[in-house]
mmCIF entry with sequence, helices, sheets and N, C-alpha, C, O atoms, coordinates in Angstrom:
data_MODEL
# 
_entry.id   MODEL 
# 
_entity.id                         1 
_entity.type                       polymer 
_entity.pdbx_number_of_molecules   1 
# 
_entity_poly.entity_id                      1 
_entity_poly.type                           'polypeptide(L)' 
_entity_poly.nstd_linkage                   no 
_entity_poly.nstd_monomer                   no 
_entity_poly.pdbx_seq_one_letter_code       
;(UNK)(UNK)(UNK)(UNK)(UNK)(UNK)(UNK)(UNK)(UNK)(UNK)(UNK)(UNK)(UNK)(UNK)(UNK)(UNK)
(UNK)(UNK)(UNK)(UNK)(UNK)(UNK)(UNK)(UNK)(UNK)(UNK)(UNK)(UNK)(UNK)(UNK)(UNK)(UNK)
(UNK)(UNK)(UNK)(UNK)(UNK)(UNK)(UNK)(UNK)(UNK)
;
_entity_poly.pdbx_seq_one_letter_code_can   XXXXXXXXXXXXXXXXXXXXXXXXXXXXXXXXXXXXXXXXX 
_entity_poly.pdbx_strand_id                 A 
# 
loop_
_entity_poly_seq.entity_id 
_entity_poly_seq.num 
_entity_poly_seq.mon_id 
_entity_poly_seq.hetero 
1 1  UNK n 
1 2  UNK n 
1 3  UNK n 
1 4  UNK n 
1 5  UNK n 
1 6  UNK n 
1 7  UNK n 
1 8  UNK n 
1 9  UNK n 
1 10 UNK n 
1 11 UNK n 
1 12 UNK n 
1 13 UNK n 
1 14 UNK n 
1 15 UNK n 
1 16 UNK n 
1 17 UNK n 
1 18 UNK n 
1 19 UNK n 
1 20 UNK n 
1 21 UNK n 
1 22 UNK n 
1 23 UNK n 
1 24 UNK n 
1 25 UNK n 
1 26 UNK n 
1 27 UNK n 
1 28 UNK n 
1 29 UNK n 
1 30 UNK n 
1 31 UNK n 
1 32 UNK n 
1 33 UNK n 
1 34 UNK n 
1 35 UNK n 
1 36 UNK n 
1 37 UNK n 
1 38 UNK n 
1 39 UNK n 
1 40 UNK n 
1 41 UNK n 
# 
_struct_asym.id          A 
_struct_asym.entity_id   1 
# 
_struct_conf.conf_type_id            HELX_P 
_struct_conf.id                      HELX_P1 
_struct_conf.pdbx_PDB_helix_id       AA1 
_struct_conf.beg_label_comp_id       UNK 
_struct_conf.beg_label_asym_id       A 
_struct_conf.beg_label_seq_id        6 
_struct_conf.pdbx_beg_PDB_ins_code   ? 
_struct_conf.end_label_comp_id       UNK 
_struct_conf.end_label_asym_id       A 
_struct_conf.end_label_seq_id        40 
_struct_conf.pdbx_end_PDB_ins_code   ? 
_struct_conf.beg_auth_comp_id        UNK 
_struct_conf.beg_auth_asym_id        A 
_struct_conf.beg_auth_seq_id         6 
_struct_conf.end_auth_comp_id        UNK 
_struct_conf.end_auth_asym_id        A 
_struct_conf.end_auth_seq_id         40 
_struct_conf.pdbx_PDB_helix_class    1 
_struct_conf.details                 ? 
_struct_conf.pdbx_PDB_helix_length   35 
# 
_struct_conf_type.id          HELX_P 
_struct_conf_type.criteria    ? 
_struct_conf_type.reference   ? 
# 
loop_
_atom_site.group_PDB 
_atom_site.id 
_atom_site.type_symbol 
_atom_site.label_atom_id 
_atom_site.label_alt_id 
_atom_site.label_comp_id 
_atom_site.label_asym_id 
_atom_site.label_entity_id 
_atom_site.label_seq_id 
_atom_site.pdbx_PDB_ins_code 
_atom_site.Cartn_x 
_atom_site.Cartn_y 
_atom_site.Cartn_z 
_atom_site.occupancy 
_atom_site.B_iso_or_equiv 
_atom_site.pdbx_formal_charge 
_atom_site.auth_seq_id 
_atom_site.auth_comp_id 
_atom_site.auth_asym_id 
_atom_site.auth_atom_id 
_atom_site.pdbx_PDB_model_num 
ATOM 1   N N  . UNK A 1 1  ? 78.023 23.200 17.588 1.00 0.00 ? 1  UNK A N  1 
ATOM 2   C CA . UNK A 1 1  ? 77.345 23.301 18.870 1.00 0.00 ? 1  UNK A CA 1 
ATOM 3   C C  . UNK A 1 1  ? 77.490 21.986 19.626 1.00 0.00 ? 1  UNK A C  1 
ATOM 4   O O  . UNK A 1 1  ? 76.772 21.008 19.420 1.00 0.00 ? 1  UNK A O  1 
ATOM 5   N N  . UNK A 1 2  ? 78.604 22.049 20.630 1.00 0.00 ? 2  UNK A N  1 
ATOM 6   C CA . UNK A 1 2  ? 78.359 20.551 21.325 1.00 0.00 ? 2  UNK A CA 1 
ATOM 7   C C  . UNK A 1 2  ? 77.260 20.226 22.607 1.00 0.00 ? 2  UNK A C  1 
ATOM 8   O O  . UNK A 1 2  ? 77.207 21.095 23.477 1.00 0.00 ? 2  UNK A O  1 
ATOM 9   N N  . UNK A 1 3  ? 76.650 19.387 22.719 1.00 0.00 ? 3  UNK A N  1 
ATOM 10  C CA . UNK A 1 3  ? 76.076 19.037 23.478 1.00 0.00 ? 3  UNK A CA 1 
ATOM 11  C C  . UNK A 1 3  ? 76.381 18.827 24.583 1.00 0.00 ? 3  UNK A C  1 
ATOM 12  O O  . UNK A 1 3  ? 77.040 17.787 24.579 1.00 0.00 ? 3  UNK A O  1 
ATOM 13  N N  . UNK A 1 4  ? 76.199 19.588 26.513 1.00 0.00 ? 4  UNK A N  1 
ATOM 14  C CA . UNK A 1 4  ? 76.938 18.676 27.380 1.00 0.00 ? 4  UNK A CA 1 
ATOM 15  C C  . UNK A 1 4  ? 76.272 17.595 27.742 1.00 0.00 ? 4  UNK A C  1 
ATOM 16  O O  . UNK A 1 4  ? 75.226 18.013 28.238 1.00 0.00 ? 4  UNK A O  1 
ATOM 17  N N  . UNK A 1 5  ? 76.290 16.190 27.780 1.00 0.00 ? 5  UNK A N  1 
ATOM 18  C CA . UNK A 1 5  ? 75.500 15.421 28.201 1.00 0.00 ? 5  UNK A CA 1 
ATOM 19  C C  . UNK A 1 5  ? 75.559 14.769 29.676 1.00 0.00 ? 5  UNK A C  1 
ATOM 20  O O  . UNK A 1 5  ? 74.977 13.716 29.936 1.00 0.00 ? 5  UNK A O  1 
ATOM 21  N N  . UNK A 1 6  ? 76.238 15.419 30.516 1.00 0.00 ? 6  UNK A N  1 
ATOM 22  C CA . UNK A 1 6  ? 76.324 15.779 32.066 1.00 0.00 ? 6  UNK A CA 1 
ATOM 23  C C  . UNK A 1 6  ? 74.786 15.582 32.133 1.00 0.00 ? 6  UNK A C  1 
ATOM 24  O O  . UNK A 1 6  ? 74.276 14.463 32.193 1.00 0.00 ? 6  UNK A O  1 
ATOM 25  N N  . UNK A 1 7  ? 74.104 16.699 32.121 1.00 0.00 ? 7  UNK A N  1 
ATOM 26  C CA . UNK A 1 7  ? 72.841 17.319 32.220 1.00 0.00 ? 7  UNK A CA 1 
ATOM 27  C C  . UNK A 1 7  ? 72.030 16.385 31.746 1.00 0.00 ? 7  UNK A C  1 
ATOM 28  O O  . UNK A 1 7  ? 71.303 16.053 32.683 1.00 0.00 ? 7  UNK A O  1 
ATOM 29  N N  . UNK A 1 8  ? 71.729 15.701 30.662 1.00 0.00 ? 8  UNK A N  1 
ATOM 30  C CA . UNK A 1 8  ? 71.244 14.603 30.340 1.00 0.00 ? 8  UNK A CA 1 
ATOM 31  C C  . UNK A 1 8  ? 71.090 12.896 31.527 1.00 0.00 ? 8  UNK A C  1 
ATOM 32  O O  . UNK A 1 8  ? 70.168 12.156 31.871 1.00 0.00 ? 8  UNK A O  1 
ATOM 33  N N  . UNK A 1 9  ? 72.582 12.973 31.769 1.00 0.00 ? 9  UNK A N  1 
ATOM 34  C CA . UNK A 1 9  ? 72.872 11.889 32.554 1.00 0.00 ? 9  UNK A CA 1 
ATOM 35  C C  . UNK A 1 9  ? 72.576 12.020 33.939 1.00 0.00 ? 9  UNK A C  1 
ATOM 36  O O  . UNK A 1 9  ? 71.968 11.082 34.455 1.00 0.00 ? 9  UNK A O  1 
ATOM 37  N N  . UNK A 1 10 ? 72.866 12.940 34.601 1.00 0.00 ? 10 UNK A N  1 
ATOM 38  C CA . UNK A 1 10 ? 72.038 13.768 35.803 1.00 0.00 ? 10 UNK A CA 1 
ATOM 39  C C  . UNK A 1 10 ? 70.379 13.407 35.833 1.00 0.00 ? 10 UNK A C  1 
ATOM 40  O O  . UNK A 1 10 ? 69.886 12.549 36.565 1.00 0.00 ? 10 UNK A O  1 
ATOM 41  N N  . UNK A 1 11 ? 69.715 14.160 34.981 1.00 0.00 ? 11 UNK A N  1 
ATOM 42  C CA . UNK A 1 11 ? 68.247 14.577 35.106 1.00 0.00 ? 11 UNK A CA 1 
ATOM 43  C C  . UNK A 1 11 ? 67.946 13.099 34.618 1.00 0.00 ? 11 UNK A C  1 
ATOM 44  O O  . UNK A 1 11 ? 67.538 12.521 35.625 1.00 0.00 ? 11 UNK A O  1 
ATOM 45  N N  . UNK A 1 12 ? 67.953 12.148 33.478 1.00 0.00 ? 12 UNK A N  1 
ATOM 46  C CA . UNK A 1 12 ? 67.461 11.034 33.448 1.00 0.00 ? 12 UNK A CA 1 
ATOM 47  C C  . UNK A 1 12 ? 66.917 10.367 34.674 1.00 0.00 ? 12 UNK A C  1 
ATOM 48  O O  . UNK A 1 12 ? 65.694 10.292 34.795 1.00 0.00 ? 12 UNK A O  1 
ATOM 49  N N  . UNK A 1 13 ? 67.477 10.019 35.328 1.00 0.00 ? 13 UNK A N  1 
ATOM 50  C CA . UNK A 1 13 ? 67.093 9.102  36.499 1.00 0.00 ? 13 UNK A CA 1 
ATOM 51  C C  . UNK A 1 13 ? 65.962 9.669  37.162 1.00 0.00 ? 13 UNK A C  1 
ATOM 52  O O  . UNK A 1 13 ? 65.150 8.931  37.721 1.00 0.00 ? 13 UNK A O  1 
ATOM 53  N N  . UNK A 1 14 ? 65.821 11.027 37.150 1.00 0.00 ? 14 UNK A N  1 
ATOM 54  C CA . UNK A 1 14 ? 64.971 12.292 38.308 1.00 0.00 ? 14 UNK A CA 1 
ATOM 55  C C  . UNK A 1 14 ? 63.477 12.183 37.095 1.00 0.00 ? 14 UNK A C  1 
ATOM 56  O O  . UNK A 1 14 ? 62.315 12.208 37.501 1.00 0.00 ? 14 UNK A O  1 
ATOM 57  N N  . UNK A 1 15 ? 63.741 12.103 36.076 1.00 0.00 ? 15 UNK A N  1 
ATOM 58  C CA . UNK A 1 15 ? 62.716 12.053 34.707 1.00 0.00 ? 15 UNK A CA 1 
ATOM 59  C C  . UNK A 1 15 ? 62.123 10.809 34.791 1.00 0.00 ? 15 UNK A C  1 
ATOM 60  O O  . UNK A 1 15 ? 60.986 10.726 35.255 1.00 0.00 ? 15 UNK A O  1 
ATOM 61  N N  . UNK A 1 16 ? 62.879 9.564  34.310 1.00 0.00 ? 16 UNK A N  1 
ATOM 62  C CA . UNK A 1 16 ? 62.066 8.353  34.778 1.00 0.00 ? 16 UNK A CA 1 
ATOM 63  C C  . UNK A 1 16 ? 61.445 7.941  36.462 1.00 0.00 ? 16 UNK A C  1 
ATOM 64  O O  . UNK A 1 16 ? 60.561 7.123  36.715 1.00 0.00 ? 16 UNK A O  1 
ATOM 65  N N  . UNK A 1 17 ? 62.004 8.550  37.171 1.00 0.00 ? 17 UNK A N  1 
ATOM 66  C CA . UNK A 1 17 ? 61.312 8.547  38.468 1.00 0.00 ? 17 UNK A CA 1 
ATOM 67  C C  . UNK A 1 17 ? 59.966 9.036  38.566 1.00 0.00 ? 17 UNK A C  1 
ATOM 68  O O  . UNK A 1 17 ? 58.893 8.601  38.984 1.00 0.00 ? 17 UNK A O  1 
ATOM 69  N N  . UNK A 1 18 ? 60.627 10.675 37.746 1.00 0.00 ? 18 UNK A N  1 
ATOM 70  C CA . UNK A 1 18 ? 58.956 11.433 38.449 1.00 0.00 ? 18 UNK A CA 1 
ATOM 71  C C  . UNK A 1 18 ? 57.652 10.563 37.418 1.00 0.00 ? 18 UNK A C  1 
ATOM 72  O O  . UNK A 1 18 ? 56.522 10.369 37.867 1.00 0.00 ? 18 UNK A O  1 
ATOM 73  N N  . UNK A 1 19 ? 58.138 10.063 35.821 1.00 0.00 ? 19 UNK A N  1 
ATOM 74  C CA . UNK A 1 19 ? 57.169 9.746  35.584 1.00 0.00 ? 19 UNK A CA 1 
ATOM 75  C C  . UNK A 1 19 ? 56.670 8.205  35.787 1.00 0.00 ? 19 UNK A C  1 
ATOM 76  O O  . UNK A 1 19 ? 55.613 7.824  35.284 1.00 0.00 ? 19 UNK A O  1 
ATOM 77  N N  . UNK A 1 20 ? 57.633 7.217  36.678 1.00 0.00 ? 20 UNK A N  1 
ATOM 78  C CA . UNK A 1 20 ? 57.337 6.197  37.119 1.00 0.00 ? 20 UNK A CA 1 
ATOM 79  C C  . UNK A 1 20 ? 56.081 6.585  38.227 1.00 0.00 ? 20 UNK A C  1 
ATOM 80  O O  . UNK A 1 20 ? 54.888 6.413  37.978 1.00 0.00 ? 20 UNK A O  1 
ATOM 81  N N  . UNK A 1 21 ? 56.471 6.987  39.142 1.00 0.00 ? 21 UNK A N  1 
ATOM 82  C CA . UNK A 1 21 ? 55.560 8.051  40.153 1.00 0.00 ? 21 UNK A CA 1 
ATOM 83  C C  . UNK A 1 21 ? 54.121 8.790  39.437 1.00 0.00 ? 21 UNK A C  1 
ATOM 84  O O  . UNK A 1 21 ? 52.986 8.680  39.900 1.00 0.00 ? 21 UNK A O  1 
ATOM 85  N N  . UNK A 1 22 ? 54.378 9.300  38.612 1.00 0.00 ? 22 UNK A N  1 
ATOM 86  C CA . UNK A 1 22 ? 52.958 9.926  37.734 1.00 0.00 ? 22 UNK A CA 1 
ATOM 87  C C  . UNK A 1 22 ? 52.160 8.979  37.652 1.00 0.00 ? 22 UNK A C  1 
ATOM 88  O O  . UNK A 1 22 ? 51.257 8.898  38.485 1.00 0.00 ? 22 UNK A O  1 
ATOM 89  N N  . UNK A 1 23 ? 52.333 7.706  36.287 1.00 0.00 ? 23 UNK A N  1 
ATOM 90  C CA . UNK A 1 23 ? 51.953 6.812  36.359 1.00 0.00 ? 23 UNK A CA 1 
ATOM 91  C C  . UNK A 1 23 ? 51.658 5.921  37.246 1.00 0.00 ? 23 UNK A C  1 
ATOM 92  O O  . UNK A 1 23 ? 50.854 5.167  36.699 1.00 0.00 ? 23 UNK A O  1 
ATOM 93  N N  . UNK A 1 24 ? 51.837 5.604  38.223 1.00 0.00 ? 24 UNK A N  1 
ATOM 94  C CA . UNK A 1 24 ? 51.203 5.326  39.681 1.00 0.00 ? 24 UNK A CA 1 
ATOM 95  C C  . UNK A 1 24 ? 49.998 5.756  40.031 1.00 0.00 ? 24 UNK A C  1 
ATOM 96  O O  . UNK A 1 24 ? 48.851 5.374  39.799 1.00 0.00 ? 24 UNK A O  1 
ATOM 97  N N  . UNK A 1 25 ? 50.593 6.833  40.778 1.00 0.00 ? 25 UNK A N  1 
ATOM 98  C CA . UNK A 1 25 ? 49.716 7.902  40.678 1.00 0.00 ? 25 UNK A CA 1 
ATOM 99  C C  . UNK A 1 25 ? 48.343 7.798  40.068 1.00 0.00 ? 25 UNK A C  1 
ATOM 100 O O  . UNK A 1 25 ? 47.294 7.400  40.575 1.00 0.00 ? 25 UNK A O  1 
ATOM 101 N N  . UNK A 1 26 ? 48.565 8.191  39.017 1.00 0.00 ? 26 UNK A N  1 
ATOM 102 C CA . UNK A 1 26 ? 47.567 8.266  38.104 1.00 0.00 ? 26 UNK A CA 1 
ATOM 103 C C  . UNK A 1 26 ? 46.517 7.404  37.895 1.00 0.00 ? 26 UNK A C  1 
ATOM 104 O O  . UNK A 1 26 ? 45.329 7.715  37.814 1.00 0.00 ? 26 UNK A O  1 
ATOM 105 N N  . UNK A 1 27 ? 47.145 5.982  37.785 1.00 0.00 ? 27 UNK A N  1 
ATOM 106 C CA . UNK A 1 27 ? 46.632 4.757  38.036 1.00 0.00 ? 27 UNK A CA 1 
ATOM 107 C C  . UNK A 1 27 ? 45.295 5.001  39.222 1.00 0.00 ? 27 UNK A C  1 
ATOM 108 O O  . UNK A 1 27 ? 44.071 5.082  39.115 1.00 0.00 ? 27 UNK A O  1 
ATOM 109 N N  . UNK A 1 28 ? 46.305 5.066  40.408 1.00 0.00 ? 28 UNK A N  1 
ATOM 110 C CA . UNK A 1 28 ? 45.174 4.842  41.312 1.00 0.00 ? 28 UNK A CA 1 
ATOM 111 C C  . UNK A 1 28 ? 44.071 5.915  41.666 1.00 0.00 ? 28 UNK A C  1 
ATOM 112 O O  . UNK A 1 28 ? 43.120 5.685  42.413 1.00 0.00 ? 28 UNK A O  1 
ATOM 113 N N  . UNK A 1 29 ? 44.330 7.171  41.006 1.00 0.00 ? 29 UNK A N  1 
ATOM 114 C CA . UNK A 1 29 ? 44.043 8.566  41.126 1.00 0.00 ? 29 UNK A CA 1 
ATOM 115 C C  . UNK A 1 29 ? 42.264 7.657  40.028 1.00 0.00 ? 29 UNK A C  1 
ATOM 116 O O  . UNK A 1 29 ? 41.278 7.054  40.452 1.00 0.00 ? 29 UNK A O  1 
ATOM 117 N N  . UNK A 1 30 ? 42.676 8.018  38.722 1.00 0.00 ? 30 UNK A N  1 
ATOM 118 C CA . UNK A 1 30 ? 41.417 7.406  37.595 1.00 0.00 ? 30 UNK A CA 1 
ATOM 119 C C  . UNK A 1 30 ? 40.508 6.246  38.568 1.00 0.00 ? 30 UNK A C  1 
ATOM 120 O O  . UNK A 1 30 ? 39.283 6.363  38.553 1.00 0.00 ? 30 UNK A O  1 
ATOM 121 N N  . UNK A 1 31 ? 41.032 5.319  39.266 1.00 0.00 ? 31 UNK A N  1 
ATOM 122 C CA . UNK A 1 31 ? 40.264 4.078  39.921 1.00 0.00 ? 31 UNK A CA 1 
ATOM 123 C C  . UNK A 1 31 ? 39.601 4.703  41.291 1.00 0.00 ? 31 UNK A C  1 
ATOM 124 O O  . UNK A 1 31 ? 38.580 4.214  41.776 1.00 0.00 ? 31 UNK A O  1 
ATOM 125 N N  . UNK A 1 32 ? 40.050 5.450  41.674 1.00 0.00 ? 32 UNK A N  1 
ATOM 126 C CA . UNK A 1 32 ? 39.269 6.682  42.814 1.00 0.00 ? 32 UNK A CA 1 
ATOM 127 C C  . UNK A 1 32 ? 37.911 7.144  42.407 1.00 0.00 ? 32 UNK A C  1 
ATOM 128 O O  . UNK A 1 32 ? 36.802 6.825  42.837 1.00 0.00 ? 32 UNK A O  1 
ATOM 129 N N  . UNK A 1 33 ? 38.367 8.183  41.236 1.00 0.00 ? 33 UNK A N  1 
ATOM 130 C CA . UNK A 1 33 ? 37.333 8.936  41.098 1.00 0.00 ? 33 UNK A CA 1 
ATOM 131 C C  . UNK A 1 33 ? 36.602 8.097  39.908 1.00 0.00 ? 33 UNK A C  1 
ATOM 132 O O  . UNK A 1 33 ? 35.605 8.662  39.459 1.00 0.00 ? 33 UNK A O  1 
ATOM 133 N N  . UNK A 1 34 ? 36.910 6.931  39.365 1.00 0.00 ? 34 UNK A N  1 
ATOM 134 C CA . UNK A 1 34 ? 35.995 6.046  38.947 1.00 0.00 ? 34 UNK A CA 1 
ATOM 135 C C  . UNK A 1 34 ? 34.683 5.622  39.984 1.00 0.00 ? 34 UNK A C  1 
ATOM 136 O O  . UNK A 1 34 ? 33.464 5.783  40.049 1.00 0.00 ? 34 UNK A O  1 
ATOM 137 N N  . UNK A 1 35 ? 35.810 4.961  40.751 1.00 0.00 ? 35 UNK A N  1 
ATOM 138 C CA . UNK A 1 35 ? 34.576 4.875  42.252 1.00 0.00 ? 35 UNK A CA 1 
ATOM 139 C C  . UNK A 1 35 ? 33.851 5.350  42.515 1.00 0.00 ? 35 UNK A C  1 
ATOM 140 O O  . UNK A 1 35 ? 32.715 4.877  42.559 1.00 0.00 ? 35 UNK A O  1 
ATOM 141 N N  . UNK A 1 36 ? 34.155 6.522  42.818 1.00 0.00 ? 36 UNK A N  1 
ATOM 142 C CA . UNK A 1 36 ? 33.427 8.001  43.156 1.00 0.00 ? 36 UNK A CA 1 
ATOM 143 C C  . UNK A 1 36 ? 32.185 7.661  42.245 1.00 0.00 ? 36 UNK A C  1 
ATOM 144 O O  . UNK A 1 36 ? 31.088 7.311  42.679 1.00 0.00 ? 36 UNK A O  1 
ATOM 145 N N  . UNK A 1 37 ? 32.610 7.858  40.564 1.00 0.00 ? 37 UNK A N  1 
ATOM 146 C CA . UNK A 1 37 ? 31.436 8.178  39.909 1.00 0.00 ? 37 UNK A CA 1 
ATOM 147 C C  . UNK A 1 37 ? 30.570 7.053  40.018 1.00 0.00 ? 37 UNK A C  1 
ATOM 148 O O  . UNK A 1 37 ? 29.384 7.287  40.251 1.00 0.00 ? 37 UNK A O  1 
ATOM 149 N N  . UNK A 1 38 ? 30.957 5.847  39.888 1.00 0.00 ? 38 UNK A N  1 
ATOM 150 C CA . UNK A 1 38 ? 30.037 4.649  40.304 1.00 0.00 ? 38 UNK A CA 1 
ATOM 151 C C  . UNK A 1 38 ? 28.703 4.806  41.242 1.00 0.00 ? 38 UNK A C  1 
ATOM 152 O O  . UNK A 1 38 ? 27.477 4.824  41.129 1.00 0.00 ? 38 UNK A O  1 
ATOM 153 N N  . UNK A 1 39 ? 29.768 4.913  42.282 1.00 0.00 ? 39 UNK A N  1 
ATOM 154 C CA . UNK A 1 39 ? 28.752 5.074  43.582 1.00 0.00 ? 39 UNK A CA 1 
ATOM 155 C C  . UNK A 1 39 ? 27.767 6.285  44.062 1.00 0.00 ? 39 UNK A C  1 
ATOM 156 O O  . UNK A 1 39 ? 27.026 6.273  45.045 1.00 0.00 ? 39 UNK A O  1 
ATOM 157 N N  . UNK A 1 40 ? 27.952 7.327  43.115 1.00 0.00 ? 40 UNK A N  1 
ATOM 158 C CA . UNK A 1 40 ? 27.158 8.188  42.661 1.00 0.00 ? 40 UNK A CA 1 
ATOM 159 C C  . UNK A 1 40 ? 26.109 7.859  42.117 1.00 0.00 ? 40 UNK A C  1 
ATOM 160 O O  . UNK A 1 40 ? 25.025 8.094  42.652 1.00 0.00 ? 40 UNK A O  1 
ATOM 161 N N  . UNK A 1 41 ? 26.193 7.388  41.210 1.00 0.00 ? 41 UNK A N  1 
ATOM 162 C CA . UNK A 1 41 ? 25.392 6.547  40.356 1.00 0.00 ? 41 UNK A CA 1 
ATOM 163 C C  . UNK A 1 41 ? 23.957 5.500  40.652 1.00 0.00 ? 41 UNK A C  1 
ATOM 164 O O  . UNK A 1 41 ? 23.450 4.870  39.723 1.00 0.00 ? 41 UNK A O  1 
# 
């Protein structure tokens, strides 16, 4: 069974992007609704 690694070499870059982007994201997403709950508080 060979592997094509086209598809690999393609999608990498699109993979570390989206989850460079997530992590961002995310980051400031948790420090939001941290806030939120704070000031609820």
């Amino acid at each position: 069974m060979d592997i094509d690694y086209r598809v690999a070499i393609v999608l990498a870059p699109i993979l570390v992007a989206a989850g460079w982007a997530a992590f961002n994201i995310g980051a400031a997403a948790l420090r939001q609704i941290q806030g939120f709950l704070n000031k609820e508080a």
